[in-house]
PDB file of N, CA, C and O in Angstrom, chain B, residues numbered from 101:
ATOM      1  N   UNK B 101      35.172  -7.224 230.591  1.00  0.00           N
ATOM      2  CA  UNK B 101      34.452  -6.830 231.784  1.00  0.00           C
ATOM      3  C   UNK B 101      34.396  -5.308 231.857  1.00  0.00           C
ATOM      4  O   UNK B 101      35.438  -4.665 231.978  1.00  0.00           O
ATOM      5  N   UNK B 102      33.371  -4.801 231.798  1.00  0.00           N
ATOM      6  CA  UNK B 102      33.096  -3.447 231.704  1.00  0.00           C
ATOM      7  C   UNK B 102      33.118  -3.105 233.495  1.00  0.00           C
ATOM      8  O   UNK B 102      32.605  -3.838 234.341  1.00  0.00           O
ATOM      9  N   UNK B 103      33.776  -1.935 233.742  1.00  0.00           N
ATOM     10  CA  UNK B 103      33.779  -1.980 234.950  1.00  0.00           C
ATOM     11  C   UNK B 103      33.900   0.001 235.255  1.00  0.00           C
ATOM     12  O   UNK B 103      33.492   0.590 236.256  1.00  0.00           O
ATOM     13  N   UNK B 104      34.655   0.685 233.900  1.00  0.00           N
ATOM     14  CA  UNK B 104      34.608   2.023 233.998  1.00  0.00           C
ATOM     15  C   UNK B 104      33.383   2.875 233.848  1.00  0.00           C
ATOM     16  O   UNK B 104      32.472   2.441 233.143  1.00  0.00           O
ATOM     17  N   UNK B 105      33.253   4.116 234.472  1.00  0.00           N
ATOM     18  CA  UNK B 105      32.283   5.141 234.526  1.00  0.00           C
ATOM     19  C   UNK B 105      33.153   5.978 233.917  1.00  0.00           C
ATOM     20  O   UNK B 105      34.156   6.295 234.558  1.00  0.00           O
ATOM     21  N   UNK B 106      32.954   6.540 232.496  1.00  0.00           N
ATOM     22  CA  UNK B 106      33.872   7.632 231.988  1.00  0.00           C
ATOM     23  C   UNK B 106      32.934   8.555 231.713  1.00  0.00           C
ATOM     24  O   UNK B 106      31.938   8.427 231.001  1.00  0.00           O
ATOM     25  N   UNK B 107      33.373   9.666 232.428  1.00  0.00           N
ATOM     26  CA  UNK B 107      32.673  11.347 232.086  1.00  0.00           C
ATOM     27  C   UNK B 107      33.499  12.305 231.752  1.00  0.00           C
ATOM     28  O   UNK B 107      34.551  12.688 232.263  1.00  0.00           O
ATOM     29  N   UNK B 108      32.843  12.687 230.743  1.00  0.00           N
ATOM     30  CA  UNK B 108      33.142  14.082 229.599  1.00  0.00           C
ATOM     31  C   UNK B 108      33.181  14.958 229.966  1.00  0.00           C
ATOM     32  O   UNK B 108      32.098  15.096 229.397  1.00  0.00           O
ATOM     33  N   UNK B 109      33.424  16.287 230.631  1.00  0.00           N
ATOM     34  CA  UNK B 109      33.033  17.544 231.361  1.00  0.00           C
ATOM     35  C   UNK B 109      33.678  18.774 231.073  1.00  0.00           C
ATOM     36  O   UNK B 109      33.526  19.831 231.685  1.00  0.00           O
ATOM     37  N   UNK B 110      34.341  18.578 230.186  1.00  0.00           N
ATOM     38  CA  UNK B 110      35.342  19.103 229.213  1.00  0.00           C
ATOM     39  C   UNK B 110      34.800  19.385 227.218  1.00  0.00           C
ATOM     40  O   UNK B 110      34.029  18.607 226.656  1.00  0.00           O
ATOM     41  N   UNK B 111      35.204  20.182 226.765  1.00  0.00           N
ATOM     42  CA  UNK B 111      35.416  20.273 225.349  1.00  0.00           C
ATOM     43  C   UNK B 111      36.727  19.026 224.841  1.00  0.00           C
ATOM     44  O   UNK B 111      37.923  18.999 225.133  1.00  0.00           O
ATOM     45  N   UNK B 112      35.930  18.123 224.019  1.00  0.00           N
ATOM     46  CA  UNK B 112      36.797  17.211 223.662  1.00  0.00           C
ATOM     47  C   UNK B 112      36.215  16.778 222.103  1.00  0.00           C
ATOM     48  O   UNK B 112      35.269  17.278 221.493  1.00  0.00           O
ATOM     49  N   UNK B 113      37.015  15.803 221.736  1.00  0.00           N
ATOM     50  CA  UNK B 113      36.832  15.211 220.162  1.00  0.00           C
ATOM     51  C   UNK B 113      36.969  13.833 220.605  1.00  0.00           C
ATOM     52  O   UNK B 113      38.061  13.539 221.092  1.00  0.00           O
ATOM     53  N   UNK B 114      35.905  12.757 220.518  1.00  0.00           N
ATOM     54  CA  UNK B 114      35.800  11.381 220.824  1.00  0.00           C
ATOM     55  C   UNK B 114      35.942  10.367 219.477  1.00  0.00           C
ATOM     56  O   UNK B 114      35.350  10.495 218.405  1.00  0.00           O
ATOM     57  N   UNK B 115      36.662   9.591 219.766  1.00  0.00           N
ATOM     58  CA  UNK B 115      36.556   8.810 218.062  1.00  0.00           C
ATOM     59  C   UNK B 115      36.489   6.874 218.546  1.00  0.00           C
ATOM     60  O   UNK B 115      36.222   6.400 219.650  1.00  0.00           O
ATOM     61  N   UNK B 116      36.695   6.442 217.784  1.00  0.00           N
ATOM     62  CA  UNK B 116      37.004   4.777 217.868  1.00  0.00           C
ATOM     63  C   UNK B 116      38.397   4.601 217.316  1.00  0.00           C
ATOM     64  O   UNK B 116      38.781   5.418 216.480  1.00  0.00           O
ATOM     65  N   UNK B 117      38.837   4.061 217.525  1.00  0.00           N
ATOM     66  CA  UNK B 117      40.402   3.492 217.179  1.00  0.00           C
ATOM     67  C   UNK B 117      40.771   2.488 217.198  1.00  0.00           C
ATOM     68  O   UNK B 117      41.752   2.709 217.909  1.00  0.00           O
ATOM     69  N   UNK B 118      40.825   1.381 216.981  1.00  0.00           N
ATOM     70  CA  UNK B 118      40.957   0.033 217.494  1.00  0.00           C
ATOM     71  C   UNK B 118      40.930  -0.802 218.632  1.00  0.00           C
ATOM     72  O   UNK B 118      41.845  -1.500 219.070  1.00  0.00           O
ATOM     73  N   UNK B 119      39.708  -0.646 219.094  1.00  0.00           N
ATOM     74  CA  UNK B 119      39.039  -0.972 220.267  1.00  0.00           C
ATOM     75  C   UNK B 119      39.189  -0.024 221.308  1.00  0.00           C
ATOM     76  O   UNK B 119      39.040  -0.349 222.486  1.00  0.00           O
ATOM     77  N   UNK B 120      39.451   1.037 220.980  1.00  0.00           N
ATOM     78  CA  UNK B 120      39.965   2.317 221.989  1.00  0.00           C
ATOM     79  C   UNK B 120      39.182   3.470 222.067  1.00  0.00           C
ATOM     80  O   UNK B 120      39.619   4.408 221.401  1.00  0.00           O
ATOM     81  N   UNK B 121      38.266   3.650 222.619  1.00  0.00           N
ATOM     82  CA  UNK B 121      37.916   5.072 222.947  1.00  0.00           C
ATOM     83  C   UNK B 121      38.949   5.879 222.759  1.00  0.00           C
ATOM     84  O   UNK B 121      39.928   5.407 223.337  1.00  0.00           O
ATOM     85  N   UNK B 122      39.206   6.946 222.181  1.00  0.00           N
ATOM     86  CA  UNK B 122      39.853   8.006 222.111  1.00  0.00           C
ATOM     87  C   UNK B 122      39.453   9.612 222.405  1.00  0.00           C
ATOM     88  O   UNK B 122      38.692  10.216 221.650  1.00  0.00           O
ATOM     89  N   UNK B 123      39.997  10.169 223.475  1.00  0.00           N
ATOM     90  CA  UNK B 123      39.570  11.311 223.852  1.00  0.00           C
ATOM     91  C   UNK B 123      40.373  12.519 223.689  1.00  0.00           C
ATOM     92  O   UNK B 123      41.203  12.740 224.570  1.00  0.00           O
ATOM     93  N   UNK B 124      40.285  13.232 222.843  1.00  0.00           N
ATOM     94  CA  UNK B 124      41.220  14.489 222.468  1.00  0.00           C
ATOM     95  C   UNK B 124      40.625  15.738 223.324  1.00  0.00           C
ATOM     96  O   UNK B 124      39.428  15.960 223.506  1.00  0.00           O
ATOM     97  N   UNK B 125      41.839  16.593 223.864  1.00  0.00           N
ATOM     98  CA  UNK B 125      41.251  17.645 224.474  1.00  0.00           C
ATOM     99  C   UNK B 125      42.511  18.356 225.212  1.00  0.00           C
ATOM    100  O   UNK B 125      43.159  19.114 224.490  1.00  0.00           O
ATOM    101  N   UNK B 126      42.810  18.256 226.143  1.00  0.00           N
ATOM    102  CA  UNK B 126      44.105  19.583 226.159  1.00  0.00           C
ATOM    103  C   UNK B 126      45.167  18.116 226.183  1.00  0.00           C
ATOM    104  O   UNK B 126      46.342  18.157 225.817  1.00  0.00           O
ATOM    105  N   UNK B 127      44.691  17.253 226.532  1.00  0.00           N
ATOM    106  CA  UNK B 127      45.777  15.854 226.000  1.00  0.00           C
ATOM    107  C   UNK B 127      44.875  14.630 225.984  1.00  0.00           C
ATOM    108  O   UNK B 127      43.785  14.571 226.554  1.00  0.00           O
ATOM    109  N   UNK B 128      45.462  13.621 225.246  1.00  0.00           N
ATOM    110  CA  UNK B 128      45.122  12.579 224.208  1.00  0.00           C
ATOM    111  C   UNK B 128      44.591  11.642 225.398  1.00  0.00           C
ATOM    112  O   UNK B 128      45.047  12.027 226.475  1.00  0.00           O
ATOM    113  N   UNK B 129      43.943  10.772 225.486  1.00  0.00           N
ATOM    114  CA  UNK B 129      44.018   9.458 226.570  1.00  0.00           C
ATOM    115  C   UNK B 129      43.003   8.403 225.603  1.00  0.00           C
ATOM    116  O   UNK B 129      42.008   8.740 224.960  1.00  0.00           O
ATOM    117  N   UNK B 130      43.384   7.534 225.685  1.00  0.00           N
ATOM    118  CA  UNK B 130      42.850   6.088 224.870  1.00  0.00           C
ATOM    119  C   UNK B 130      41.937   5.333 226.562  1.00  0.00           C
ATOM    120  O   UNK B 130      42.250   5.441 227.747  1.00  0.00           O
ATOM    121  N   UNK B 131      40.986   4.744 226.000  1.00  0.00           N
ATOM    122  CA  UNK B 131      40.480   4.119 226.964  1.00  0.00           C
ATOM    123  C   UNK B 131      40.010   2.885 226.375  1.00  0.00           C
ATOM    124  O   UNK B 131      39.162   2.983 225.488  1.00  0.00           O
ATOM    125  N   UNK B 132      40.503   1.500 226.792  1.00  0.00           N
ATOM    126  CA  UNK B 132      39.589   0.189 226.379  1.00  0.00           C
ATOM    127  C   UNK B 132      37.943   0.031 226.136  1.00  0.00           C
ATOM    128  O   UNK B 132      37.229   0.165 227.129  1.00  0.00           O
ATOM    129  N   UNK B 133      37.419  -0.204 225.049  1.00  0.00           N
ATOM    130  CA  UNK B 133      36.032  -0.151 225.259  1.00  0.00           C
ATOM    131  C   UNK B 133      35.497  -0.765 226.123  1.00  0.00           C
ATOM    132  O   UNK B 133      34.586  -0.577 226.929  1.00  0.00           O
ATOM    133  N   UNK B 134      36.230  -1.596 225.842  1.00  0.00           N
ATOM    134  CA  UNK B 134      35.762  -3.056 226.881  1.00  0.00           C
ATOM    135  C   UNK B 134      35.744  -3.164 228.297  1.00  0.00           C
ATOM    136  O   UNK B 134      35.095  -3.943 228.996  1.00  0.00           O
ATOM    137  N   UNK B 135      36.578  -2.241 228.636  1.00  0.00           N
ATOM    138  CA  UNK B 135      36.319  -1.634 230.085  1.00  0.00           C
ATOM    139  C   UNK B 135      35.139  -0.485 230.650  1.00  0.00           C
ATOM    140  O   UNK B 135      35.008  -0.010 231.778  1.00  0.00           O
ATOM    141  N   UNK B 136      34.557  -0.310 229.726  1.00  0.00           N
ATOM    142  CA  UNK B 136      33.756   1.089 229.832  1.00  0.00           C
ATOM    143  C   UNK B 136      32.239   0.557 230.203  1.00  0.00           C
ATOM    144  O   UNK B 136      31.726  -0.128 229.318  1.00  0.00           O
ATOM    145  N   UNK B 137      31.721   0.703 230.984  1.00  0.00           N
ATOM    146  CA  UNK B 137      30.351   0.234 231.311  1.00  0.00           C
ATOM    147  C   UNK B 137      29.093   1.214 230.891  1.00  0.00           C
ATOM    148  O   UNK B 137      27.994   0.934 230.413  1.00  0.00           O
ATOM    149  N   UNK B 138      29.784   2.680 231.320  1.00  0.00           N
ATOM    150  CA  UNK B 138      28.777   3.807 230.473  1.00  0.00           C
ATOM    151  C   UNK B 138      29.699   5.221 230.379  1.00  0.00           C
ATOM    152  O   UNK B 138      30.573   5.617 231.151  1.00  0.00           O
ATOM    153  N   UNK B 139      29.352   5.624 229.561  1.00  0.00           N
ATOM    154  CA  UNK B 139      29.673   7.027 229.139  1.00  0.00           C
ATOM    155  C   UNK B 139      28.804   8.064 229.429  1.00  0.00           C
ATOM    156  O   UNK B 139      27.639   8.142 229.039  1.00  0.00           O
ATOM    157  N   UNK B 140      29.388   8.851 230.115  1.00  0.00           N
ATOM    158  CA  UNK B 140      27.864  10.617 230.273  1.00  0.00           C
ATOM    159  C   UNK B 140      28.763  11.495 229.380  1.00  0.00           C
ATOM    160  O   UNK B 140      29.976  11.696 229.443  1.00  0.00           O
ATOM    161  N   UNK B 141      28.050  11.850 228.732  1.00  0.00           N
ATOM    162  CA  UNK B 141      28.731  13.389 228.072  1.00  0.00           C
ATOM    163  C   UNK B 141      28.070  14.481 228.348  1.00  0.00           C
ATOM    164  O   UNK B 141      27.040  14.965 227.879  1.00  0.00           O
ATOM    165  N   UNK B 142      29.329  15.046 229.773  1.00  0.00           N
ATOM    166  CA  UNK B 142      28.094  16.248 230.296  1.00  0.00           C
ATOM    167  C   UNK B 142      28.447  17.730 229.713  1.00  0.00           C
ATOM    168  O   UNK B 142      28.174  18.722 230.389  1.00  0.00           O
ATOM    169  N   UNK B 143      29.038  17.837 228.485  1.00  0.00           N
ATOM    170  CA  UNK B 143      29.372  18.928 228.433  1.00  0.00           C
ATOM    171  C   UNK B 143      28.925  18.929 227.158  1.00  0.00           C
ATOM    172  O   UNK B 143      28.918  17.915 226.460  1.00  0.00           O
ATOM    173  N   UNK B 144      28.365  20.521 226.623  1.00  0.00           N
ATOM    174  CA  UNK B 144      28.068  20.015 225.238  1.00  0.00           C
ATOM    175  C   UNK B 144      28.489  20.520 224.229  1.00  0.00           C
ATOM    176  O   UNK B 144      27.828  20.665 223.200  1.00  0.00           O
ATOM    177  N   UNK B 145      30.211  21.018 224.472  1.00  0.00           N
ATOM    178  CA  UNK B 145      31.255  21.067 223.849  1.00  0.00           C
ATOM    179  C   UNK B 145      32.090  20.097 223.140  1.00  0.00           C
ATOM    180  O   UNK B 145      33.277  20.311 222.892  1.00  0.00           O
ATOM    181  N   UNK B 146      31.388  18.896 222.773  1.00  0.00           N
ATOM    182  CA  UNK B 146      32.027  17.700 222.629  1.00  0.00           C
ATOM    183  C   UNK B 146      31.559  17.341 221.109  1.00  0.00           C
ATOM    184  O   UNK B 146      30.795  18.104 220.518  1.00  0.00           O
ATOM    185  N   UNK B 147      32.003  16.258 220.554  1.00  0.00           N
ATOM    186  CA  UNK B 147      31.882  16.063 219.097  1.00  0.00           C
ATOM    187  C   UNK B 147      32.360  14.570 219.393  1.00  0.00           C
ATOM    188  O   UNK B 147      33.144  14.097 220.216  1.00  0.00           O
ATOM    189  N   UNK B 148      31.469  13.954 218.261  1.00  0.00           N
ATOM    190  CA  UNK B 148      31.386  12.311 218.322  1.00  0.00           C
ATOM    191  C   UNK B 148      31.267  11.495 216.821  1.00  0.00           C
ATOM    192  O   UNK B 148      30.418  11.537 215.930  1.00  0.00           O
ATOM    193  N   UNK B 149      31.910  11.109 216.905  1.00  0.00           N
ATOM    194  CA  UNK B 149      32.132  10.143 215.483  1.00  0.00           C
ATOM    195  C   UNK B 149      30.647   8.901 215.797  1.00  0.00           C
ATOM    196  O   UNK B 149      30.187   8.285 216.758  1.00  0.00           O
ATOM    197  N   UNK B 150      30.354   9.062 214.349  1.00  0.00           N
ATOM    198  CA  UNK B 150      29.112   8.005 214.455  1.00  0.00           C
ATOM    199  C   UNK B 150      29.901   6.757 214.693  1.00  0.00           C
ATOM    200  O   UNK B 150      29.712   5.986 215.634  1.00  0.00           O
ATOM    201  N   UNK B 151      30.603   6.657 213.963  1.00  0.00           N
ATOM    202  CA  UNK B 151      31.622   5.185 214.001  1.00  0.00           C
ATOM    203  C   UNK B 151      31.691   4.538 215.516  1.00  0.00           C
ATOM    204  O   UNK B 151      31.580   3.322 215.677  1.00  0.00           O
ATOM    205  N   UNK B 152      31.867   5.373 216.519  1.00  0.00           N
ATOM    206  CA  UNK B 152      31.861   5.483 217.750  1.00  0.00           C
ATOM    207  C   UNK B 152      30.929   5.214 218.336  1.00  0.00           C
ATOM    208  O   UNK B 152      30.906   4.364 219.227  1.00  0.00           O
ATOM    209  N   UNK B 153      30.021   5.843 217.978  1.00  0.00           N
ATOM    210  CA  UNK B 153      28.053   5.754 218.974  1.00  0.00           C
ATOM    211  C   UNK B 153      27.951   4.437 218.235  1.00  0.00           C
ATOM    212  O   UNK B 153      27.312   3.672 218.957  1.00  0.00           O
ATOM    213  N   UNK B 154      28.321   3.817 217.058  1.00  0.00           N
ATOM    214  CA  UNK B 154      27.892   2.714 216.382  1.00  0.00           C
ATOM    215  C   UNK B 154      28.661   1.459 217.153  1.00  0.00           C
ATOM    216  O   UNK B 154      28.126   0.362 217.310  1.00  0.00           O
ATOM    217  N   UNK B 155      29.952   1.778 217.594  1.00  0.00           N
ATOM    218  CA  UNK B 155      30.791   0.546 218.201  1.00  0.00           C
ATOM    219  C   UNK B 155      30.268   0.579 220.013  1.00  0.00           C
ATOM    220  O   UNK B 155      30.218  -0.444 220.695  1.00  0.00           O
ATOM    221  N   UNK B 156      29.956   1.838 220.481  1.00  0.00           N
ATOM    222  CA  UNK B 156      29.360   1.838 221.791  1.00  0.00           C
ATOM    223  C   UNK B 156      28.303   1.064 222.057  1.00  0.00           C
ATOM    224  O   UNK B 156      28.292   0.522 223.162  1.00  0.00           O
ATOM    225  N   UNK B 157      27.066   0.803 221.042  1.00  0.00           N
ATOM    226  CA  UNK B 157      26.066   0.438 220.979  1.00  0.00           C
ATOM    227  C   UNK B 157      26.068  -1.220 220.688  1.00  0.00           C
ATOM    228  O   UNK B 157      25.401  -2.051 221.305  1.00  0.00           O
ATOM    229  N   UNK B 158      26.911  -1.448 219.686  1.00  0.00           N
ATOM    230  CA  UNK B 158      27.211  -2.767 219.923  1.00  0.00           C
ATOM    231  C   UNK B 158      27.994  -3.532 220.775  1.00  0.00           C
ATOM    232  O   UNK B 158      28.245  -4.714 220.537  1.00  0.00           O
ATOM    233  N   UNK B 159      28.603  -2.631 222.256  1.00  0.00           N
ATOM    234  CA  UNK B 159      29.304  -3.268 223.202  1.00  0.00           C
ATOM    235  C   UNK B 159      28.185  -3.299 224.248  1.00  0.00           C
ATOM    236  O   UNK B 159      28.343  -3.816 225.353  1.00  0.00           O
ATOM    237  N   UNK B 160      26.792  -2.589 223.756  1.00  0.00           N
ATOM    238  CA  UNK B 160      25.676  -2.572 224.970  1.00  0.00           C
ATOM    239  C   UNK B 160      26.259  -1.863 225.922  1.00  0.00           C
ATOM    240  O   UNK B 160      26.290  -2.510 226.969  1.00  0.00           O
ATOM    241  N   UNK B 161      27.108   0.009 226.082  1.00  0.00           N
ATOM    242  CA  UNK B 161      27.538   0.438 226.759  1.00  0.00           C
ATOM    243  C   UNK B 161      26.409   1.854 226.343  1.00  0.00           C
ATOM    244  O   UNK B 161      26.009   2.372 225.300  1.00  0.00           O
ATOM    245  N   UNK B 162      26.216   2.071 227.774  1.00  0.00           N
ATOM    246  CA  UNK B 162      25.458   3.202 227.603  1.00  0.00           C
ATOM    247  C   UNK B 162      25.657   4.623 227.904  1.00  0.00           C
ATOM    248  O   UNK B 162      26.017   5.064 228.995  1.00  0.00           O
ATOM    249  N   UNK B 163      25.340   5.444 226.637  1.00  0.00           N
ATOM    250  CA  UNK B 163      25.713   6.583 226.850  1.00  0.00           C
ATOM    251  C   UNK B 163      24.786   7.631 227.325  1.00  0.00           C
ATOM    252  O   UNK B 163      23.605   7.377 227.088  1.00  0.00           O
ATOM    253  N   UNK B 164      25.021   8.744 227.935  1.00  0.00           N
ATOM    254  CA  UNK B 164      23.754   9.558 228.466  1.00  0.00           C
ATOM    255  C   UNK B 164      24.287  11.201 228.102  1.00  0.00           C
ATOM    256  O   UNK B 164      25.460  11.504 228.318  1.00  0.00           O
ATOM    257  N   UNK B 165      23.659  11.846 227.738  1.00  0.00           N
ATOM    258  CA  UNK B 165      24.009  13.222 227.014  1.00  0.00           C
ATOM    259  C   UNK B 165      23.233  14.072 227.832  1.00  0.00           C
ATOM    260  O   UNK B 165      22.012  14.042 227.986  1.00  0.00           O
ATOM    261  N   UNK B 166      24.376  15.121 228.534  1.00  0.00           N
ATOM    262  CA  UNK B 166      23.570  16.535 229.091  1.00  0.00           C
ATOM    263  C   UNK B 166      23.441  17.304 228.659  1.00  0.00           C
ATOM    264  O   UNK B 166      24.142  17.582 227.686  1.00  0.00           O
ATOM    265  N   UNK B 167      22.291  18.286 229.185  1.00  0.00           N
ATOM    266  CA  UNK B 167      22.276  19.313 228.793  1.00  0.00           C
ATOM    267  C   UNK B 167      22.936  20.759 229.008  1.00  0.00           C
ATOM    268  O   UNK B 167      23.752  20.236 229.767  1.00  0.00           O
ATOM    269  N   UNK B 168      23.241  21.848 229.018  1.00  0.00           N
ATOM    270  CA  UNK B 168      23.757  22.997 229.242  1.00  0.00           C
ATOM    271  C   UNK B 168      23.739  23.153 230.670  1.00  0.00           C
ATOM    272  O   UNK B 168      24.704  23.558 231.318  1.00  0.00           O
ATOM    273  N   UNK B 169      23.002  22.935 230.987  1.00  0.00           N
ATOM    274  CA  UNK B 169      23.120  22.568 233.063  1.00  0.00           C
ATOM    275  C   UNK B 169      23.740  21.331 233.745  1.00  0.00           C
ATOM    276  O   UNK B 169      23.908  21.343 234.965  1.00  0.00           O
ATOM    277  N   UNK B 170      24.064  20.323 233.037  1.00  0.00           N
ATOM    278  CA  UNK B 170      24.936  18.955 232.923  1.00  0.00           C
ATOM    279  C   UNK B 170      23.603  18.379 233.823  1.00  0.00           C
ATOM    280  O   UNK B 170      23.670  17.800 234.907  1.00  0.00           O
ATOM    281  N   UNK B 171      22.517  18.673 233.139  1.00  0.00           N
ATOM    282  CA  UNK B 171      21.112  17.217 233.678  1.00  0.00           C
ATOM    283  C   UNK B 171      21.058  16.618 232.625  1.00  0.00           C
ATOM    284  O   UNK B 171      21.035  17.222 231.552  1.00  0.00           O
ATOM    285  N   UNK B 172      21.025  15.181 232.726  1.00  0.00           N
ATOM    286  CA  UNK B 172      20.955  14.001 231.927  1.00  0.00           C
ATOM    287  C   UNK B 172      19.474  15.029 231.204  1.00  0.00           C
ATOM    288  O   UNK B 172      18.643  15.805 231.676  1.00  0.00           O
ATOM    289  N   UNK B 173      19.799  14.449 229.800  1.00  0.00           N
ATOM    290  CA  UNK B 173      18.256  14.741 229.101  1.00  0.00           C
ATOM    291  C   UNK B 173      18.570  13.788 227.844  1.00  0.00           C
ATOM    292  O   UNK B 173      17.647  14.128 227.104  1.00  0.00           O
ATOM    293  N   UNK B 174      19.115  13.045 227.303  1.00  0.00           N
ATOM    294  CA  UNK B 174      19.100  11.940 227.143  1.00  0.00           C
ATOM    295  C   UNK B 174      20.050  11.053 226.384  1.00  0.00           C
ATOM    296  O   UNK B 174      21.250  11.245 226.188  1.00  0.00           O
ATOM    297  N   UNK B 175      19.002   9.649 225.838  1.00  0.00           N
ATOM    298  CA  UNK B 175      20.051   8.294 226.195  1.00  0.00           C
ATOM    299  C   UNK B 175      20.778   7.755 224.639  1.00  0.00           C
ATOM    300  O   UNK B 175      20.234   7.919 223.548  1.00  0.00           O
ATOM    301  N   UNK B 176      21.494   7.400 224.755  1.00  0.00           N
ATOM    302  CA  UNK B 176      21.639   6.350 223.014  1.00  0.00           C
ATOM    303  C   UNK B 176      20.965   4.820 223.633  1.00  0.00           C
ATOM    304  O   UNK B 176      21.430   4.306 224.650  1.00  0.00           O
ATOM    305  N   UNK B 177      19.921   4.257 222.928  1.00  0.00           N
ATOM    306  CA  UNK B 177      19.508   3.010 223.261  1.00  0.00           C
ATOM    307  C   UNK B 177      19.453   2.684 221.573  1.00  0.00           C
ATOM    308  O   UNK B 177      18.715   3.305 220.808  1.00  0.00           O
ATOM    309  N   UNK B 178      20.410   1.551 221.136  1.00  0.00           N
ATOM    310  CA  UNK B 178      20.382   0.547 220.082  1.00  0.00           C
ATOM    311  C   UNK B 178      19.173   0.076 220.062  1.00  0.00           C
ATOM    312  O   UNK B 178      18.594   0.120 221.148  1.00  0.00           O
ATOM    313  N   UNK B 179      18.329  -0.568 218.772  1.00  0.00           N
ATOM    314  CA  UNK B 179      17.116  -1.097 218.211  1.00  0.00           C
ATOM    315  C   UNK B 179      17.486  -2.385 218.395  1.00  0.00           C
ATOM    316  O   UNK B 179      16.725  -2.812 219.263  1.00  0.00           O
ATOM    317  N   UNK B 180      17.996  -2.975 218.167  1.00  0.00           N
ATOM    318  CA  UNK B 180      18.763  -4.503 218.502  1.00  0.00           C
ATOM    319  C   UNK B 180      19.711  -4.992 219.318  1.00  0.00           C
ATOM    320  O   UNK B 180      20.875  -4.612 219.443  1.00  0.00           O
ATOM    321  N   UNK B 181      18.987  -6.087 220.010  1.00  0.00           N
ATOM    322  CA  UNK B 181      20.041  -6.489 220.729  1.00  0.00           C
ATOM    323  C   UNK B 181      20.426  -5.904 222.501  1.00  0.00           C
ATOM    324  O   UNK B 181      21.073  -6.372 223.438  1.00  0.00           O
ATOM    325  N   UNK B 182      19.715  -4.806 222.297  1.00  0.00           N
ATOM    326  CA  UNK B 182      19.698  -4.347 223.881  1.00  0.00           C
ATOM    327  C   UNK B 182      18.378  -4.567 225.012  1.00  0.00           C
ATOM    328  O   UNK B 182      18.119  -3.933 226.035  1.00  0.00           O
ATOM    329  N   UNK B 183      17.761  -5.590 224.453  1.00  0.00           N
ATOM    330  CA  UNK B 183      16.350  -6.038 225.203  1.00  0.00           C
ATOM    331  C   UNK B 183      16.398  -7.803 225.232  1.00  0.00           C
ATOM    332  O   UNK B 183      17.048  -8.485 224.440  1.00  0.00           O
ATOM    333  N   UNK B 184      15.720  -8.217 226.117  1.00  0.00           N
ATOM    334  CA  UNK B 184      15.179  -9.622 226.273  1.00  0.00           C
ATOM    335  C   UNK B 184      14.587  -9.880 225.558  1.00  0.00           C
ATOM    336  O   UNK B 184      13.647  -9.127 225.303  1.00  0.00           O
ATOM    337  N   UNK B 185      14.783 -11.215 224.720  1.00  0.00           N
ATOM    338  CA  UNK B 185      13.802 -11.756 224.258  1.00  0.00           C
ATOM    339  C   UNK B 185      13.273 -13.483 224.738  1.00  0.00           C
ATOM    340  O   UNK B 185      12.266 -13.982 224.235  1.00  0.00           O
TER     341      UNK B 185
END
């Protein structure tokens, strides 16, 4: 059950870990994917493992990337699997 809003607003290093969001930055914090409903990354001091945008995308969790003013300018949307058919 995805139920978290996690925002970035900080210089950090994001990875995957065994089902764990991992967020490096002045200290470590692991977050369940599976709890995560969407991700903003409003800072654009940040760095992202594809491995990561690849396991986000297959949990159908959406991420949104700001710009230098922290306005959404844009989205990760997966080719599969994230639409009705």
């Amino acid at each position: 059950m995805s139920w978290r809003s996690v925002v970035i607003s900080q210089n950090a290093k994001l990875d995957y870990q065994i089902g764990y969001l991992v967020v490096r930055g002045a200290e470590t914090v692991k977050i369940h994917i599976d709890e995560i409903g969407i991700l903003i990354i409003e800072s654009t001091a940040v760095s992202l493992t594809a491995y990561l945008l690849s396991e986000l995308t297959k949990k159908k969790i959406k991420v949104i990337f700001c710009d230098e003013k922290r306005n959404p300018s844009s989205e990760l949307v997966s080719y599969y699997g994230s639409h009705d058919t």
